[in-house]
Chimera marker file (.cmm) of the C-alpha trace (Angstrom):
<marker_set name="trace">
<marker id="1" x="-5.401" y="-0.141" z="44.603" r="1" g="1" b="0" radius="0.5"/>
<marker id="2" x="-6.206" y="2.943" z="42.785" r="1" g="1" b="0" radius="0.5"/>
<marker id="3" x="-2.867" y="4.858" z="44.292" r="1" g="1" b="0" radius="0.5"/>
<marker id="4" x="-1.012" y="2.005" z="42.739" r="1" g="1" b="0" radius="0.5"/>
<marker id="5" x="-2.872" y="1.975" z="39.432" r="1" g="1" b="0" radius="0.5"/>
<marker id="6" x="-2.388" y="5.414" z="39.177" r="1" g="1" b="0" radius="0.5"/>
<marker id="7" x="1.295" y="5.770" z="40.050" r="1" g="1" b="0" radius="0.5"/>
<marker id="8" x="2.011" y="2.862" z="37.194" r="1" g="1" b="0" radius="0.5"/>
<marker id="9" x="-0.170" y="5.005" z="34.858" r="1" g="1" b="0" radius="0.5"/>
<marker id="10" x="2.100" y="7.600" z="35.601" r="1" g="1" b="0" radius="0.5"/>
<marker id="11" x="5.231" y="6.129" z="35.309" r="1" g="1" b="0" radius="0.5"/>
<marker id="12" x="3.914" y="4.320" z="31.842" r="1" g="1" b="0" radius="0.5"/>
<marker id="13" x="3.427" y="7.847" z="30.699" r="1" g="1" b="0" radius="0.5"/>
<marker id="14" x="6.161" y="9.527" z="32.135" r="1" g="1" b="0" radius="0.5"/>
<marker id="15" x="8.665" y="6.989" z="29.767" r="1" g="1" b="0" radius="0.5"/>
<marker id="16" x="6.856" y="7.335" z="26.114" r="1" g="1" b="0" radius="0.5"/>
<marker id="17" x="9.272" y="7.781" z="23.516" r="1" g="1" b="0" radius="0.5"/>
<marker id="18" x="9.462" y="11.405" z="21.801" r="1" g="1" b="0" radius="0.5"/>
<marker id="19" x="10.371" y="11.836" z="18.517" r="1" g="1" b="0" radius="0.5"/>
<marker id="20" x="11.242" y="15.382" z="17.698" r="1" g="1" b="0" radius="0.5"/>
<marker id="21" x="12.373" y="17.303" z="13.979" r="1" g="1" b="0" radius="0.5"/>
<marker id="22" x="14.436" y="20.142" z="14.155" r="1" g="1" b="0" radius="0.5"/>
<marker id="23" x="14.931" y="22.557" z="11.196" r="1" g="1" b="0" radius="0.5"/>
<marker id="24" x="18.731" y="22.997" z="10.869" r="1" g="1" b="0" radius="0.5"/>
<marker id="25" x="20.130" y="26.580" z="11.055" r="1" g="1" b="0" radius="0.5"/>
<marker id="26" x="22.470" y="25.979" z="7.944" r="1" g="1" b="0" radius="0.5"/>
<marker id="27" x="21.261" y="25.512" z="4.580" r="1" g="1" b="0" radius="0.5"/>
<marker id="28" x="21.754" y="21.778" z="3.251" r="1" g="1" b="0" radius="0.5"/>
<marker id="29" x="24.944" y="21.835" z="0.918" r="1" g="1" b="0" radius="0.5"/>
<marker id="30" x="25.411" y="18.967" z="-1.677" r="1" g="1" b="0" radius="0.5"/>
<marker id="31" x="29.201" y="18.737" z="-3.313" r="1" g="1" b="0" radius="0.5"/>
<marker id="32" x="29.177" y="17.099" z="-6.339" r="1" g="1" b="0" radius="0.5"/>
<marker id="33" x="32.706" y="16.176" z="-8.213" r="1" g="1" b="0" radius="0.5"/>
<marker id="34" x="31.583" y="15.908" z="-11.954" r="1" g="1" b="0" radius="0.5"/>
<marker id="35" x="34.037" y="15.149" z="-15.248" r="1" g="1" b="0" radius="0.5"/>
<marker id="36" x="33.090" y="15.767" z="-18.105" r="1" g="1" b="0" radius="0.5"/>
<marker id="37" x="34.845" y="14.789" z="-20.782" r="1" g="1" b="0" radius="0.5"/>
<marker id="38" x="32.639" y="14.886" z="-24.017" r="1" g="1" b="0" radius="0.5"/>
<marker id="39" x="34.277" y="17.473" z="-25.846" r="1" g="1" b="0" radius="0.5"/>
<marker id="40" x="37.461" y="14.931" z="-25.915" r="1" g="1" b="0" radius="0.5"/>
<marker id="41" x="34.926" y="12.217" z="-27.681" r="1" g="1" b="0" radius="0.5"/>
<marker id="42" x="33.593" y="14.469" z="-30.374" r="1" g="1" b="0" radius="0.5"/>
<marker id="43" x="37.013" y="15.256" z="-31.521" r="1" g="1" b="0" radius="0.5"/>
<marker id="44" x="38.083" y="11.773" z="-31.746" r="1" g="1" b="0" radius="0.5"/>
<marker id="45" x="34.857" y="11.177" z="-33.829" r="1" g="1" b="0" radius="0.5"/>
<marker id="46" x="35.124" y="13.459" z="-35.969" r="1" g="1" b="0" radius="0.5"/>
<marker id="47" x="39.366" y="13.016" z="-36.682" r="1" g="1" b="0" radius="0.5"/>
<marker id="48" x="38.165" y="9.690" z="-37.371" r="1" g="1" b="0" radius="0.5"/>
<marker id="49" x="34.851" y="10.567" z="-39.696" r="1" g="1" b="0" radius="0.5"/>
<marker id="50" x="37.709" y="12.669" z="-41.618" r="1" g="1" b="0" radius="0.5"/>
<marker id="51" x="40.334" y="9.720" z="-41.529" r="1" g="1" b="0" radius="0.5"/>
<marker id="52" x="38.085" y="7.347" z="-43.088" r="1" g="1" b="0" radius="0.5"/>
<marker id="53" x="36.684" y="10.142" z="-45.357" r="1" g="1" b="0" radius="0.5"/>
<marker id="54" x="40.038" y="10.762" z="-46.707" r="1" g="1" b="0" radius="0.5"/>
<marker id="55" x="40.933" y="6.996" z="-46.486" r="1" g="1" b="0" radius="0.5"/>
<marker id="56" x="38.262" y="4.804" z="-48.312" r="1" g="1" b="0" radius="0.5"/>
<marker id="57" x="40.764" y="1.604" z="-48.695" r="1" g="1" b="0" radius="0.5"/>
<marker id="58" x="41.076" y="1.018" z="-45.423" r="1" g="1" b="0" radius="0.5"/>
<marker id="59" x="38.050" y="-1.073" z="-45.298" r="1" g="1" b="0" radius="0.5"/>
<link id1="1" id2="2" r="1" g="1" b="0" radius="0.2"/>
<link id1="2" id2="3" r="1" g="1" b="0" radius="0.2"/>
<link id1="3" id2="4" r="1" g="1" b="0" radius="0.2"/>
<link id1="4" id2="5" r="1" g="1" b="0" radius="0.2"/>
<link id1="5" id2="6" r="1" g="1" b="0" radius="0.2"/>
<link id1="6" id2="7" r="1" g="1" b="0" radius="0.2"/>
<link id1="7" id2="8" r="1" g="1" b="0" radius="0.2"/>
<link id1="8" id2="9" r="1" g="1" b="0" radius="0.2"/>
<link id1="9" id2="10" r="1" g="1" b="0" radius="0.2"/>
<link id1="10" id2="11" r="1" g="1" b="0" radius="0.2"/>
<link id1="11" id2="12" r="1" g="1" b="0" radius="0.2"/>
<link id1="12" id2="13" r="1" g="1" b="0" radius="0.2"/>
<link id1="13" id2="14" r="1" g="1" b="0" radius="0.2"/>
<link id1="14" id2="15" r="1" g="1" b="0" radius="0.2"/>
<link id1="15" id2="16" r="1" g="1" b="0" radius="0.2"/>
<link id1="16" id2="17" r="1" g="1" b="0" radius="0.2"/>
<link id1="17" id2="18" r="1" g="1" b="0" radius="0.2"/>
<link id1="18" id2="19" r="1" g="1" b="0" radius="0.2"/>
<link id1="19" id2="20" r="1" g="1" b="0" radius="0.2"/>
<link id1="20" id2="21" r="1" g="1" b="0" radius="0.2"/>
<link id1="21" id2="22" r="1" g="1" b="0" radius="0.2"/>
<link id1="22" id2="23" r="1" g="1" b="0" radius="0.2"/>
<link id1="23" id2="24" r="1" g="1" b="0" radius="0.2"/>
<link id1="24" id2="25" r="1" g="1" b="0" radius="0.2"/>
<link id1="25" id2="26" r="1" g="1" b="0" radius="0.2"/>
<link id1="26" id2="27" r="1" g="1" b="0" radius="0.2"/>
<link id1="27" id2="28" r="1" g="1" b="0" radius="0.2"/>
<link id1="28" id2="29" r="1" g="1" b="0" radius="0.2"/>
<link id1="29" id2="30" r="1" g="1" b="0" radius="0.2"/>
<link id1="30" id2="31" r="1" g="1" b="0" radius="0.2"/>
<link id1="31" id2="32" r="1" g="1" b="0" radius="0.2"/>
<link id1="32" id2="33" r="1" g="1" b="0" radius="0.2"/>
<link id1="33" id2="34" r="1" g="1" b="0" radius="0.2"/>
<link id1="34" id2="35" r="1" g="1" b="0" radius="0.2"/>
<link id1="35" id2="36" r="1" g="1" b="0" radius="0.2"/>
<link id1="36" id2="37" r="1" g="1" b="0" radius="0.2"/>
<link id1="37" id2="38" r="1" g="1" b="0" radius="0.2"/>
<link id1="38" id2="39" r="1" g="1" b="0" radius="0.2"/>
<link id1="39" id2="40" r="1" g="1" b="0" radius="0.2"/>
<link id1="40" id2="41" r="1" g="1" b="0" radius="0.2"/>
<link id1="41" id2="42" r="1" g="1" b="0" radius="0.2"/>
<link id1="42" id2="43" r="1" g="1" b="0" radius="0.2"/>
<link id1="43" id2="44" r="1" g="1" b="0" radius="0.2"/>
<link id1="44" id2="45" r="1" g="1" b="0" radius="0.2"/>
<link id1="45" id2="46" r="1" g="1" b="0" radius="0.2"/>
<link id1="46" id2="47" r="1" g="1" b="0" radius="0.2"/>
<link id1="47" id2="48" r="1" g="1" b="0" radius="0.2"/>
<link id1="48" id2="49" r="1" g="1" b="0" radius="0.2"/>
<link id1="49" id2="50" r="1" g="1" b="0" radius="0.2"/>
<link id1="50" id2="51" r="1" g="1" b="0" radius="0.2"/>
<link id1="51" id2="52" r="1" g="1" b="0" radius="0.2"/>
<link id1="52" id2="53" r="1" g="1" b="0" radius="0.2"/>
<link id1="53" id2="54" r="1" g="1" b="0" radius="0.2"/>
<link id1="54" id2="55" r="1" g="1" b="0" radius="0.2"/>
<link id1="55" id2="56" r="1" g="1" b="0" radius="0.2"/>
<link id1="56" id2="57" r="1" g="1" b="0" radius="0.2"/>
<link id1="57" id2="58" r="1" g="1" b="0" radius="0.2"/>
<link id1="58" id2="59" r="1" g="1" b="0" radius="0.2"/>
</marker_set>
């Protein structure tokens, strides 16, 4: 009875999950694909803050 409590013991053991974190050897790269297009905006704006400067009928 022991032999047989002790072999399933062993066996329990013997089949634990591992969980195991590893350091990779490269350094982590992120790639990020950003437009920007603010400059475009602010001249816009500011054609139209001079069109309706020049313009006051319009409205």
């Amino acid at each position: 009875m022991k032999m047989l409590l002790l072999m399933s013991l062993v066996w329990l053991t013997a089949c634990t999950p591992r969980v195991e974190v590893v350091v990779p050897d490269k350094p982590i790269t992120v790639n990020l694909n950003v437009k920007v297009d603010h400059e475009i905006r602010i001249k816009v704006d500011r054609e139209l803050e001079q069109l309706f400067s020049e313009e006051e009928e319009l409205f």
